[in-house]
C-alpha positions in Angstrom: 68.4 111.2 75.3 70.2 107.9 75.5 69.8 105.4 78.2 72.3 105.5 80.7 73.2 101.7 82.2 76.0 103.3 84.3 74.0 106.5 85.8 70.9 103.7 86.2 73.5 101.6 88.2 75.1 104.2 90.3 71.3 105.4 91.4 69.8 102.2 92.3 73.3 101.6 94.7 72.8 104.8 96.5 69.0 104.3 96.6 69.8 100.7 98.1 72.2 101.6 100.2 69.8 104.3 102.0 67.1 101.4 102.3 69.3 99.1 103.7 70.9 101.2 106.0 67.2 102.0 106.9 65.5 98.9 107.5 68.4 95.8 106.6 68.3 93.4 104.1 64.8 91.7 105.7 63.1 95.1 106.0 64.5 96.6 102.5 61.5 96.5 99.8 63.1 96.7 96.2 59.7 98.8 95.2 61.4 101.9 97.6 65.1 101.3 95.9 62.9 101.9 92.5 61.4 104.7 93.3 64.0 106.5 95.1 66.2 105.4 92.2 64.0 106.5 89.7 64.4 103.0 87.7 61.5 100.3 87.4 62.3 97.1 89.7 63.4 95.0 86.5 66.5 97.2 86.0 67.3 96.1 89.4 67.3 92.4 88.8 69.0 92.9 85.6 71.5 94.4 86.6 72.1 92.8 90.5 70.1 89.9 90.6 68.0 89.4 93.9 68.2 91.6 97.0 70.8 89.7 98.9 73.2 90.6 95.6 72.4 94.1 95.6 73.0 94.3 99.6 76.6 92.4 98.6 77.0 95.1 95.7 76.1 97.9 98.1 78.6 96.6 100.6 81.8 96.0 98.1 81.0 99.9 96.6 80.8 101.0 100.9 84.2 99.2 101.8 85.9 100.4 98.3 84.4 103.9 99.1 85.6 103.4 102.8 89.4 102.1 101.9 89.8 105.1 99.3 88.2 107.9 102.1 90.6 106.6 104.8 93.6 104.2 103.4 95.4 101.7 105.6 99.1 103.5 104.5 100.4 104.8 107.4 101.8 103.7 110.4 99.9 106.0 113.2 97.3 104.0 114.1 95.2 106.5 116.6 95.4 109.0 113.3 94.2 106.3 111.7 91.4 105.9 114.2 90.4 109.2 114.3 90.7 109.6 110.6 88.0 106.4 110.7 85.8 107.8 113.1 85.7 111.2 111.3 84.8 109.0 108.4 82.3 107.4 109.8 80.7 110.6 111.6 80.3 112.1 108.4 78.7 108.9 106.6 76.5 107.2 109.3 75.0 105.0 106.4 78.5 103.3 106.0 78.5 101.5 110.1 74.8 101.1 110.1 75.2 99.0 107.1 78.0 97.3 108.2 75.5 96.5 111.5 73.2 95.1 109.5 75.4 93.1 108.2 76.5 91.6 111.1 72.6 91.1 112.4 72.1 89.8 108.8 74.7 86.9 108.5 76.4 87.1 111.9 79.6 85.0 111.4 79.2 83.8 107.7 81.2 84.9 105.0 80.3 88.2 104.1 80.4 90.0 100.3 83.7 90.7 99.3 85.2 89.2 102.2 88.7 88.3 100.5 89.1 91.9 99.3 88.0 93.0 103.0 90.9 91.0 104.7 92.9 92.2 102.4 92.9 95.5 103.0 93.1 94.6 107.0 95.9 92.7 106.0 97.4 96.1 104.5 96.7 98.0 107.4 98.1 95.9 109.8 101.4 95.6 108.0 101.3 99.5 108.2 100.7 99.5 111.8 103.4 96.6 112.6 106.5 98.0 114.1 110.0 96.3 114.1 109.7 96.2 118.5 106.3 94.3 118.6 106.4 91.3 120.8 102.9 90.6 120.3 100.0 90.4 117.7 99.2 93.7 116.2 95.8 91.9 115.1 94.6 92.8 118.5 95.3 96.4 118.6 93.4 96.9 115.0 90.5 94.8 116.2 90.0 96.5 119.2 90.9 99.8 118.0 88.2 99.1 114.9 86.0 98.5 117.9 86.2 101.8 119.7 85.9 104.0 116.8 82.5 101.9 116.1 81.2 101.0 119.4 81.1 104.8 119.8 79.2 106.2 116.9 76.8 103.3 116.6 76.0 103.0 120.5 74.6 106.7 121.2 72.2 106.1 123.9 75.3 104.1 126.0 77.0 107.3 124.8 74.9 109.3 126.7 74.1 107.2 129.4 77.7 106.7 130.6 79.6 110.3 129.4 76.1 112.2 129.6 74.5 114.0 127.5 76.9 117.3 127.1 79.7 115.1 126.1 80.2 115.5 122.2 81.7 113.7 119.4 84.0 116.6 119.4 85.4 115.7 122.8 85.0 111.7 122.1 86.9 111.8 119.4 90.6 112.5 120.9 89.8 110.0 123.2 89.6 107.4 121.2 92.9 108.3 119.8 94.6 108.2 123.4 92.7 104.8 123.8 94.4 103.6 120.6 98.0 104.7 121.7 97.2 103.4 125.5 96.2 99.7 123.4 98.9 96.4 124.1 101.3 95.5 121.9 100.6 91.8 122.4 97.3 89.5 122.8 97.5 89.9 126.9 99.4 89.8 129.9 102.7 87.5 130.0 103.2 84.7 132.2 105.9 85.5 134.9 
């Protein structure tokens, strides 16, 4: 049986990205990714180079995974909310690396960042209306916000709606949120 560089490849990503979303890019050990992987350590740093480039590698397949499972193309932006948060209900890996991210390099530049604002930059020209007096930026950001705030805060979760409210229930929610969001950055001078 020949050796397969592209299988080899696709395992060590989805080892790595169950490590990272585990333990971060500090915690991570690439002796784990190998295993789990099924490839010896060298194939790693062949192939990605050091542990910070396989995190950044992990990352550009989750966001290009992420912008195919839930594209910016329409124009309903609580559907596209809810679309996220079923999304990312159904792949819990995805936000926790994207947490880890943020612990990790806080407000650096972060892998694949021009391709990242890009597609933002998509969505918000989808969710820009001919009527808005204000920055749409605002309404994405914060609406980005309450689809992740709520999946990757569970014990607030329960702490504030208790423990018999479901995802089920939070879900529509966050949609009415969304539509109940400003058109513009804040409150107008009178």
């Amino acid at each position: 049986m020949a050796y397969d560089s592209a299988a080899t490849k696709g395992r060590i990503l989805t080892a790595a990205a169950s490590e990272f979303a585990a333990h971060g890019v500090a915690g991570a050990r690439v002796d784990r990714i190998a295993a789990q992987a099924k490839a010896n350590k060298r194939a790693i740093y062949d192939y990605f180079g050091d542990k910070n480039k396989l995190f950044a590698a992990v990352l550009e397949r989750l966001m290009a995974d992420l912008a195919e499972a839930v594209p910016p193309g329409d124009d309903d932006l609580p559907a596209y909310a809810e679309r996220l948060f079923d999304y990312h209900r159904a792949h819990p890996e995805a936000l926790r690396l994207l947490m880890w991210e943020a612990l990790e390099l806080g407000g650096d530049a972060v892998p694949g960042e021009e391709a990242r604002t890009r597609h933002y930059q998509d969505k918000l020209r989808a969710v820009r209306t001919e009527d808005d007096e204000g920055d749409p930026r605002t309404r994405l950001f914060f609406a980005l916000g309450l689809v992740s705030w709520s999946l990757a805060m569970p014990q607030l979760r329960r702490m504030i709606l208790g423990d018999g409210h479901t995802l089920d229930q939070l879900r529509p929610a966050i949609a009415h949120a969304v539509r109940a969001l400003p058109d513009e950055e804040g409150p107008r001078e009178r």
